[in-house]
MITIRO-501220 format. One line per 3 residues: their letters; for each residue x, y, z of N, C-alpha, C, CB. Coordinates in steps of 0.2 Angstrom, whole numbers, always signed. Glycine has a CB too. Layout:
// residues N
a> X,Y,Z,X,Y,Z,X,Y,Z,X,Y,Z | ...
// end
This chain:
// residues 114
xxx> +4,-6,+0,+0,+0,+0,+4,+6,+0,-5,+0,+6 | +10,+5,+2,+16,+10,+5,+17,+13,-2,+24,+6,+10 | +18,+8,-8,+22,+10,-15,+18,+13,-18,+25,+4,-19
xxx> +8,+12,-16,+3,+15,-20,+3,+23,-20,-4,+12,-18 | +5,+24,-14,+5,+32,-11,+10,+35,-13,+5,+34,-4 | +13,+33,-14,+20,+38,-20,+18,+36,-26,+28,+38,-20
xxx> +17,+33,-31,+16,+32,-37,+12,+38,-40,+14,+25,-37 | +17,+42,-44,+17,+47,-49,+18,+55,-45,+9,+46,-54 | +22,+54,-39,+24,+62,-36,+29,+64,-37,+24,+64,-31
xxx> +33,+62,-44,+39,+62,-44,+44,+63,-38,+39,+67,-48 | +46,+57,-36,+52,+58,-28,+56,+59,-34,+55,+49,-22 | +61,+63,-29,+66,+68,-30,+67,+75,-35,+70,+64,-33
xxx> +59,+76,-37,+58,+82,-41,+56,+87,-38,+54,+82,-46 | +52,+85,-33,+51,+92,-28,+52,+89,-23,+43,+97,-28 | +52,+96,-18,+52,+94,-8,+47,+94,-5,+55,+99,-3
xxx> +45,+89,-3,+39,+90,+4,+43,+94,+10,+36,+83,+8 | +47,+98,+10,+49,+100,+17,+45,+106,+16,+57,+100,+20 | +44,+110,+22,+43,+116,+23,+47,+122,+27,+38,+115,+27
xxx> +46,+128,+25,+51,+134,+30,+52,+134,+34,+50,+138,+30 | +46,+133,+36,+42,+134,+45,+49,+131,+51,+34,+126,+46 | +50,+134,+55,+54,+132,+59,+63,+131,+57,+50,+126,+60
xxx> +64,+135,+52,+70,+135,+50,+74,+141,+48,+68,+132,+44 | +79,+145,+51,+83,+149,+50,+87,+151,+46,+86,+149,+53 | +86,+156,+39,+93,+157,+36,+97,+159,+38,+93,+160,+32
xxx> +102,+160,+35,+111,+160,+35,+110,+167,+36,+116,+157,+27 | +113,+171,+42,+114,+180,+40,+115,+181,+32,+121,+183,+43 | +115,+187,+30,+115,+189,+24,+117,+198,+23,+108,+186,+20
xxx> +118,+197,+16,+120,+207,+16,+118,+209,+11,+128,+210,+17 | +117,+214,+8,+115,+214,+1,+121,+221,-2,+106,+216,+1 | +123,+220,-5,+128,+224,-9,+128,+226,-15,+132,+221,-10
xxx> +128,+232,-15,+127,+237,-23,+132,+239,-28,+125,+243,-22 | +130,+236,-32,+134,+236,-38,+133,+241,-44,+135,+230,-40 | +135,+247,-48,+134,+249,-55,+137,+249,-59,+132,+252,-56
xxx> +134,+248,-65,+140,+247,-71,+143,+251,-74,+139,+243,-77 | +145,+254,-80,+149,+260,-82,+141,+262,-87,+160,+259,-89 | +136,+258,-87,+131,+261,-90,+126,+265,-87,+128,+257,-93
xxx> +125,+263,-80,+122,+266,-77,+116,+262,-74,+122,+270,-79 | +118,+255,-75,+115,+251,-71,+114,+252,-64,+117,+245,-71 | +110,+249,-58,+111,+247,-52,+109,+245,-51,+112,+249,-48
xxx> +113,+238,-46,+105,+232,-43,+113,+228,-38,+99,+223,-51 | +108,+224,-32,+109,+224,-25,+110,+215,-27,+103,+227,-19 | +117,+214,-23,+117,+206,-24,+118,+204,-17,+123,+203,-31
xxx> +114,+199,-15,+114,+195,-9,+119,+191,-9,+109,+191,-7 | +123,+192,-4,+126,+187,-1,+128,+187,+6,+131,+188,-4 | +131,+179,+7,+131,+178,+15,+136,+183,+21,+134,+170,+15
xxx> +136,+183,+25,+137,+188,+27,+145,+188,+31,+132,+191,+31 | +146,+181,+31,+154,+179,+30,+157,+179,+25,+157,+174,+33 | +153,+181,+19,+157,+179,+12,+161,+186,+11,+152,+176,+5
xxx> +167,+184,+8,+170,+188,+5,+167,+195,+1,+174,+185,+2 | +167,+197,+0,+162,+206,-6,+168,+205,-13,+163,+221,+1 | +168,+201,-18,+172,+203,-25,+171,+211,-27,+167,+198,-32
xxx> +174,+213,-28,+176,+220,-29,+171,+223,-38,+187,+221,-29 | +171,+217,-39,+166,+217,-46,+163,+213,-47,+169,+218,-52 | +158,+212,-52,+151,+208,-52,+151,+210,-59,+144,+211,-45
xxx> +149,+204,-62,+144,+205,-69,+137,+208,-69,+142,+198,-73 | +136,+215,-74,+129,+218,-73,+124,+214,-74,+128,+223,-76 | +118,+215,-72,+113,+210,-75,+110,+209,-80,+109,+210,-72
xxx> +109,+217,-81,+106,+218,-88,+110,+220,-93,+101,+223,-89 | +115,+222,-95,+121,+221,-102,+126,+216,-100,+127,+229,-103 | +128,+214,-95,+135,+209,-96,+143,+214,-93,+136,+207,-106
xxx> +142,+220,-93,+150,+223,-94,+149,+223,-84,+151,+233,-99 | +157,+224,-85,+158,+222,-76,+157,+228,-74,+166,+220,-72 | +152,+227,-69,+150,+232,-61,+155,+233,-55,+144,+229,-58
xxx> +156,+238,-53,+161,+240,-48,+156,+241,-42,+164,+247,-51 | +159,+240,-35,+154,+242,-30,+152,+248,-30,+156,+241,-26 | +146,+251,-27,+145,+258,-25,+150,+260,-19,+138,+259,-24
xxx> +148,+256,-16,+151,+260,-9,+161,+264,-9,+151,+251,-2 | +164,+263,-13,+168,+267,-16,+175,+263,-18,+170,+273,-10 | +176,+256,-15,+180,+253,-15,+181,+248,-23,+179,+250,-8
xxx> +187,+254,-24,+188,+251,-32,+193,+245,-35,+190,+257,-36 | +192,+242,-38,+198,+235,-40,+203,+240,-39,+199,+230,-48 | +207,+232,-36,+217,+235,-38,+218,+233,-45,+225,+231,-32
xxx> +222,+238,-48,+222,+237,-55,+228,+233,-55,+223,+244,-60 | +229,+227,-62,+232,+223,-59,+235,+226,-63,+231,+217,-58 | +245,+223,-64,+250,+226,-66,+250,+223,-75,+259,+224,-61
xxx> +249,+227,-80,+249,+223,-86,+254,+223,-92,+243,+224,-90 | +260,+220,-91,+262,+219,-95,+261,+218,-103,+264,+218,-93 | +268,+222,-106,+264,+226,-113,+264,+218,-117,+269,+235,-118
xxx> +262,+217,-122,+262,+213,-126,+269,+211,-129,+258,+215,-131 | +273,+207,-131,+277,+206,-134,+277,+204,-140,+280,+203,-132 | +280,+209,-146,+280,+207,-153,+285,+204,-155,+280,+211,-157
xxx> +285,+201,-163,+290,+196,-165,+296,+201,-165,+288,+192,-173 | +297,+206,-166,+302,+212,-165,+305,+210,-162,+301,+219,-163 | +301,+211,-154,+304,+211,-146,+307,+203,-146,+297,+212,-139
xxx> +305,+199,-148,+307,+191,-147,+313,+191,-150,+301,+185,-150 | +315,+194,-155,+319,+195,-160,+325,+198,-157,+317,+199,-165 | +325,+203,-154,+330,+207,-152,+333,+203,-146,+327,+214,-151
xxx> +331,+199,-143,+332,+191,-136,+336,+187,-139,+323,+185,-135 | +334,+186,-143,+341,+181,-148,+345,+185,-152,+338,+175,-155 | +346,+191,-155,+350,+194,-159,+352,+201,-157,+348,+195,-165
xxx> +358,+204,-158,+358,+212,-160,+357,+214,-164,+361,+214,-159 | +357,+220,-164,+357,+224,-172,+360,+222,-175,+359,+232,-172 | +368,+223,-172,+375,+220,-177,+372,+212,-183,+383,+216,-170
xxx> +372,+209,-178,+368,+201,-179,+363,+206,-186,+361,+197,-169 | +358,+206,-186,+352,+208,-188,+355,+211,-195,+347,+213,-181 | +358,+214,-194,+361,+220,-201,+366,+213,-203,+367,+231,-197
xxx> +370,+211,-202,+372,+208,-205,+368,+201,-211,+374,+208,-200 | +363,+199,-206,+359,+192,-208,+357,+197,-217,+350,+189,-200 | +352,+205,-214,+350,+207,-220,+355,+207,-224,+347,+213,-219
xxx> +362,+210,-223,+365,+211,-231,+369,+206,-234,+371,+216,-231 | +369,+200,-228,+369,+193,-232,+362,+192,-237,+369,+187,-227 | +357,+193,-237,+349,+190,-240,+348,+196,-244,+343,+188,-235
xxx> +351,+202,-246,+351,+203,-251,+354,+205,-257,+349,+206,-249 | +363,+201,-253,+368,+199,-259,+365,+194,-262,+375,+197,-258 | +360,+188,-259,+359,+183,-264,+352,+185,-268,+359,+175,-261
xxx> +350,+189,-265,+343,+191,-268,+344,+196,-277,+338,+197,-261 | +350,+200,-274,+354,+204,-280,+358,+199,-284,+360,+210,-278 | +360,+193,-282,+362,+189,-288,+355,+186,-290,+369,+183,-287
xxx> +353,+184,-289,+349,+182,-292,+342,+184,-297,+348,+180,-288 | +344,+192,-294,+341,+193,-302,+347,+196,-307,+335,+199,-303 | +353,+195,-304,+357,+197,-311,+357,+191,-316,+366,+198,-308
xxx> +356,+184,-312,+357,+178,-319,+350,+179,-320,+359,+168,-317 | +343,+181,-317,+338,+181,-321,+338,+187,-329,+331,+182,-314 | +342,+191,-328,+342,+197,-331,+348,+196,-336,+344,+204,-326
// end
């Protein structure tokens, strides 16, 4: 009879438990707005750490907190080009050289095409 009384309440898809008698977790709410001029408040627990930025809700671009406290800007080093990688393995000397070797054979080689 036991198996007739659940048959079709999907177990495991909803809860029978109730609120009643149960305590959330402190909590805090925190304000964030984006460079568009969003604002909105995100809950969190109230030993959790505050991220200094948050994804806006309605565009996507990163939100900064209100309350004043801005990211530390992290140190970014600049890009490196094939130039710069170049200059690691060679010197100028090096470099001027290699060129007036590749263009003595580039100049013979249109002297026998000519």
């Amino acid at each position: 009879m036991g198996e007739r009384a659940l048959r079709g309440t999907r177990l495991g898809a909803t809860s029978y438990e109730n609120d009643r008698n149960t305590d959330l977790a402190p909590r805090q709410e925190v304000s964030y707005t984006c460079p568009k001029g969003h604002r909105f408040e995100v809950p969190l627990a109230a030993e959790a750490e505050i991220p200094a930025t948050w994804e806006c809700r309605m565009c996507g671009a990163t939100a900064v907190r209100m309350d004043g406290e801005q990211p530390e800007s992290k140190k970014v080093k600049p890009p490196r080009t094939h130039w710069d990688m170049l200059l690691e393995r060679r010197s100028i000397e090096d470099l001027e050289e290699v060129l007036n070797e590749r263009l003595a054979v580039l100049r013979a080689q249109r002297r026998k095409s000519a």
